[in-house]
C-alpha positions in Angstrom: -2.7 -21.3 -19.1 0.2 -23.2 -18.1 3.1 -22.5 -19.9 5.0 -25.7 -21.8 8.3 -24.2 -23.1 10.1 -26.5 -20.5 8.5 -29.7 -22.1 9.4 -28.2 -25.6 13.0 -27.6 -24.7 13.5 -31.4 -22.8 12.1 -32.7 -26.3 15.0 -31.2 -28.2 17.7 -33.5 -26.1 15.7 -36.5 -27.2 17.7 -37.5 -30.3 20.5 -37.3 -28.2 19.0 -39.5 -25.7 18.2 -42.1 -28.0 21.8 -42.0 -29.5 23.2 -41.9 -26.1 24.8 -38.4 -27.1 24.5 -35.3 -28.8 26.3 -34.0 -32.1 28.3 -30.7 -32.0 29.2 -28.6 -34.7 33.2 -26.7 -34.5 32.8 -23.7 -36.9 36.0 -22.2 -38.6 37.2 -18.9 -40.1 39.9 -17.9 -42.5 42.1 -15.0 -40.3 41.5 -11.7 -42.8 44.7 -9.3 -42.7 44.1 -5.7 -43.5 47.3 -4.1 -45.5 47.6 -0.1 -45.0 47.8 1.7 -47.8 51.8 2.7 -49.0 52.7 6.3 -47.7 52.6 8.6 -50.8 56.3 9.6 -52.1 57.1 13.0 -50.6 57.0 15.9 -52.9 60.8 17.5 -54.3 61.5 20.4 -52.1 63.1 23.4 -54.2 65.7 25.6 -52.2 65.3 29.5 -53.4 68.6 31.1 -52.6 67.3 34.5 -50.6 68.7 37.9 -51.6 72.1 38.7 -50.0 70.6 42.0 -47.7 67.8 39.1 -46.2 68.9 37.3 -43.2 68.6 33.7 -43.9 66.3 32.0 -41.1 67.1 28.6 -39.8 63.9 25.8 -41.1 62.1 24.7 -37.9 62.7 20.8 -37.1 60.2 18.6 -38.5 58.0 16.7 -36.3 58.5 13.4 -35.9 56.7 11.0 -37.6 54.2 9.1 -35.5 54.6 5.7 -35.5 52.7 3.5 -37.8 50.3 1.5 -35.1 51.8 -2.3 -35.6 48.9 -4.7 -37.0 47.6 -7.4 -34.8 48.0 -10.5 -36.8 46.0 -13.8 -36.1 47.8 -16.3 -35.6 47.5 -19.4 -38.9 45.2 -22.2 -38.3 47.5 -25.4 -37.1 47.2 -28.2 -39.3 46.1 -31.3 -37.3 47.3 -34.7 -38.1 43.8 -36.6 -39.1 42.7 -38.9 -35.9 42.0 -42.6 -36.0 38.8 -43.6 -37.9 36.1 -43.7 -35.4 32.5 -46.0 -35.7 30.4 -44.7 -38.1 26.8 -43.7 -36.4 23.8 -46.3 -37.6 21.9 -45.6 -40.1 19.0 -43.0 -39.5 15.5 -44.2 -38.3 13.2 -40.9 -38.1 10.1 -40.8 -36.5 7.8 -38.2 -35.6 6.3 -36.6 -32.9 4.1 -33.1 -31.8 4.2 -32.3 -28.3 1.5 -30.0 -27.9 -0.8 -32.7 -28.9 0.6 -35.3 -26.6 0.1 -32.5 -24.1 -3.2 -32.0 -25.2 -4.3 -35.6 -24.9 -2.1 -36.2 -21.5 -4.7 -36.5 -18.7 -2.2 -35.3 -16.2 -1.4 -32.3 -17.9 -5.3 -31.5 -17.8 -5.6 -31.8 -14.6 -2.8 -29.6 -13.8 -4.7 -26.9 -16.5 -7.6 -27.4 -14.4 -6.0 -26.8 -11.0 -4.3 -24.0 -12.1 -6.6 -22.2 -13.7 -9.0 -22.4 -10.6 -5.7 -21.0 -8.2 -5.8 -18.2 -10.7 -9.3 -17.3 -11.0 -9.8 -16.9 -7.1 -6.7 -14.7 -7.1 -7.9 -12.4 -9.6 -11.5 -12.4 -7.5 -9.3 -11.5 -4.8 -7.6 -9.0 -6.7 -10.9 -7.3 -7.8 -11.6 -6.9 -3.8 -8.8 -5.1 -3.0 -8.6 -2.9 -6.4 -12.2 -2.1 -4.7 -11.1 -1.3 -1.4 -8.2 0.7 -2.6 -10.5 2.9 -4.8 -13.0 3.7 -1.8 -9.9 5.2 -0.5 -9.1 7.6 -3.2 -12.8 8.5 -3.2 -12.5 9.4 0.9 -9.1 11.5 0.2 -10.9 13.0 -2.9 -13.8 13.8 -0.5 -11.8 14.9 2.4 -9.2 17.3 0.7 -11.1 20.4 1.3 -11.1 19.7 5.2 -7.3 18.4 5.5 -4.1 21.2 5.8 -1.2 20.1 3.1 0.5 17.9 6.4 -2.6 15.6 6.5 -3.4 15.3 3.1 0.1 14.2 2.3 0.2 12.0 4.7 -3.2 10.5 3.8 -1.6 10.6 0.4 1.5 8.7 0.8 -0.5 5.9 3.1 -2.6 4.7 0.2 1.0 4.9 -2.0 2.4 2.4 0.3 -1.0 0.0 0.3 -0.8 0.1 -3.4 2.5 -0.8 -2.9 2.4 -3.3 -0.3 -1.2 -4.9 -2.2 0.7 -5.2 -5.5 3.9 -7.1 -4.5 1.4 -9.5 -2.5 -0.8 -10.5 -5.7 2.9 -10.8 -7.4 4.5 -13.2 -5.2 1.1 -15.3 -5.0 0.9 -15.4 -8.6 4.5 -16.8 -9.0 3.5 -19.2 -6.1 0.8 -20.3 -8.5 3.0 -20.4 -11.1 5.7 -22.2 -9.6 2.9 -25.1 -8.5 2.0 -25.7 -11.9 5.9 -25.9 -12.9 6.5 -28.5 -10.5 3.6 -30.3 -11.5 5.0 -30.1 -14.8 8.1 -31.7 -14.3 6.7 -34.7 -13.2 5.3 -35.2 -16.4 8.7 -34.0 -18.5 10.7 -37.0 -16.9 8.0 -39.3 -17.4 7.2 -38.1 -20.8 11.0 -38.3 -21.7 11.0 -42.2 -21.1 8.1 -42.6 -23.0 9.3 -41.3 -25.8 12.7 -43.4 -25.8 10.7 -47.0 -24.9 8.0 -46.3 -28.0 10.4 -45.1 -29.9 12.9 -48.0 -29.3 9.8 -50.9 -29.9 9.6 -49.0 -33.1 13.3 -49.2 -34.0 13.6 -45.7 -34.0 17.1 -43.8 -33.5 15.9 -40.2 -34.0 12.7 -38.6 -33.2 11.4 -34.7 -34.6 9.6 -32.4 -33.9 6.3 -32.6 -35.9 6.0 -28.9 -36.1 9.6 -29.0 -38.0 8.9 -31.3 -40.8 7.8 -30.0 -43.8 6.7 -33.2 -45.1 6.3 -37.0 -43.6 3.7 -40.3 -43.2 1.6 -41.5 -41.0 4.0 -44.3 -40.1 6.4 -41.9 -39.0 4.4 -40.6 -36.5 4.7 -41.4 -32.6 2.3 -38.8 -31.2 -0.3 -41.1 -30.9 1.7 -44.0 -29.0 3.7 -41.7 -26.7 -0.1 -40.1 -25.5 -1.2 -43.2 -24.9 1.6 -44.8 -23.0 1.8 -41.6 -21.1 -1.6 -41.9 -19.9 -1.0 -45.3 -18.5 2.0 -44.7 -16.6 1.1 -41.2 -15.6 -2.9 -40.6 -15.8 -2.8 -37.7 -12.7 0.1 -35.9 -10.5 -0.3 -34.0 -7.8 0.0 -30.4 -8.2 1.6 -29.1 -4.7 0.2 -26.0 -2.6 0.8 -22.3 -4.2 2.7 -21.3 -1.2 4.9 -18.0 -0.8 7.8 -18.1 1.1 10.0 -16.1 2.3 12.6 -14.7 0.0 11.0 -16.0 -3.1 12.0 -14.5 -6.5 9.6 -12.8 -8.2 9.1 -12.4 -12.0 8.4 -9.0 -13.5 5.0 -8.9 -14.5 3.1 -8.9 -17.8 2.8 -5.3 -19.0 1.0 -6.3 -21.8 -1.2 -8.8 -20.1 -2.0 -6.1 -17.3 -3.1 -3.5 -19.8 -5.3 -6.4 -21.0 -7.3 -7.1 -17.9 -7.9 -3.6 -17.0 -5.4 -3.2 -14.3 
C-alpha cells in the first residue's frame, strides 16, 4: 500500500496557500518567583557558670553559615508600544475537502497502487526463494554435524550467519527502492493536486479549505472533494512511476517489526 502521509501533510499548507500566508500563534507566560521560607529565630542560649575547681573550656567556632544560593529571577515582560493598525484579513469562505477520497478516485494514484503493489509481490516471491534456499542449508549443517570437528562446523556455521546477513540487507534496500518509486510517483501528483485545489477553490470563491475528516459538521455545498477529483483526473489521469533501483549508498529504513512478525518472517 502506498503510503499518503506526504499528500496529507502538503494539504495542511493549503489555507495558507490560498491566503498567500500562514497564521502563527506567539504564546506568553507570567515569570513565577519562588520566595524561600524566613530562617527560624535562633533559640536563647543560657550560659551555666561552671564550678570554680572545673576548668572552663573554650566553645568551638561555629561553622559558617552557607550561603543562601541567590534566586534566578526572570526578567519582566517589556511593554511594547502597540503597532500601526494593519489590513484586516477578508472575511472567511470555508469549503471542504477529504483527501483520501480524492486519492481514491485519482486515476494516477491507482496506477501507482497498482505498479507498486506488483514491485512488491515479486519481491516477496523472491523473498520466499531465498528463505528456501537458506533453510536447505540449515537442514545440510543439521545433517552434517555428526561428521564435522568444532573448526568445520563453526565455520559452516558462521557462513550461513553472514548469507542471512548479506540476503536480508539486500531485500531491505530493494524494498526501500520500491518504496522510494512510489514516493516519487507520488509527488507528482502532490504539486498537481495542490493547484487543483487553489483553482477550484478560487472559481468557488473560497479563501479557506478543511480537512473533511476535521469537521464535525457541514453541507454539501461546502464540499470540493468532488471537483478537485475531477479536475485532477484531467490534468493528471497517469504518471510515470520510475524504476525501483538501489544505488549505492542509499539509506535504508529500519524495518517493520510488526509487519515481519505478520508475514511469517
Amino acid at each position: 500500500m502506498v503510503s499518503m502521509s506526504r499528500v496529507s501533510q502538503y494539504l495542511f499548507l493549503t489555507a495558507g496557500l490560498l491566503a498567500g500566508g500562514s497564521p502563527s500563534a506567539i504564546a506568553q507566560s507570567s515569570p513565577g518567583y519562588f520566595i524561600p521560607p524566613s530562617a527560624a529565630p535562633a533559640a536563647p542560649v543560657h550560659h551555666v557558670a561552671p564550678p570554680v575547681q572545673a576548668p572552663v573550656q573554650a566553645p568551638a567556632p561555629a561553622a559558617p553559615a552557607a550561603p543562601q544560593q541567590a534566586q534566578q529571577q526572570l526578567p519582566p515582560v517589556p511593554s511594547l508600544p502597540p503597532l500601526a493598525a494593519g489590513t484586516p484579513p477578508p472575511v472567511a469562505v470555508i469549503g471542504v475537502l477529504s483527501v483520501p477520497s480524492v486519492m481514491q478516485g485519482s486515476t494516477a494514484a491507482q496506477g501507482v497502487q497498482t505498479i507498486i503493489r506488483g514491485r512488491q509481490t515479486a519481491l516477496a516471491a523472491d523473498a520466499e526463494k531465498a528463505r528456501t534456499k537458506i533453510q536447505a542449508l540449515q537442514k545440510a549443517i543439521t545433517a552434517q554435524r555428526a561428521k564435522l570437528s568444532d573448526t568445520q562446523l563453526e565455520a559452516k556455521e558462521q557462513a550461513l550467519q553472514n548469507e542471512i546477513a548479506t540476503t536480508q540487507t539486500e531485500f531491505q534496500a530493494r524494498n526501500q527502492a520500491i518504496q522510494n518509486s512510489g514516493q516519487a510517483a507520488l509527488g507528482q501528483i502532490e504539486a498537481t493536486l495542490i493547484a487543483v485545489i487553489r483553482q477550484v477553490a478560487q472559481s468557488r470563491g473560497m479563501n479557506l479549505v478543511l480537512h473533511r475528516e476535521q469537521v464535525a459538521l457541514n453541507i454539501n455545498a461546502f464540499d470540493i472533494t468532488t471537483d478537485v477529483t475531477t479536475q485532477l483526473n484531467k490534468l493528471l489521469p497517469s504518471v510515470t512511476v520510475p524504476p525501483s533501483v538501489v544505488t549505492p549508498g542509499m539509506a535504508v529504513s529500519a524495518p517493520d517489526q510488526t509487519q515481519d512478525q505478520g508475514n511469517g518472517q
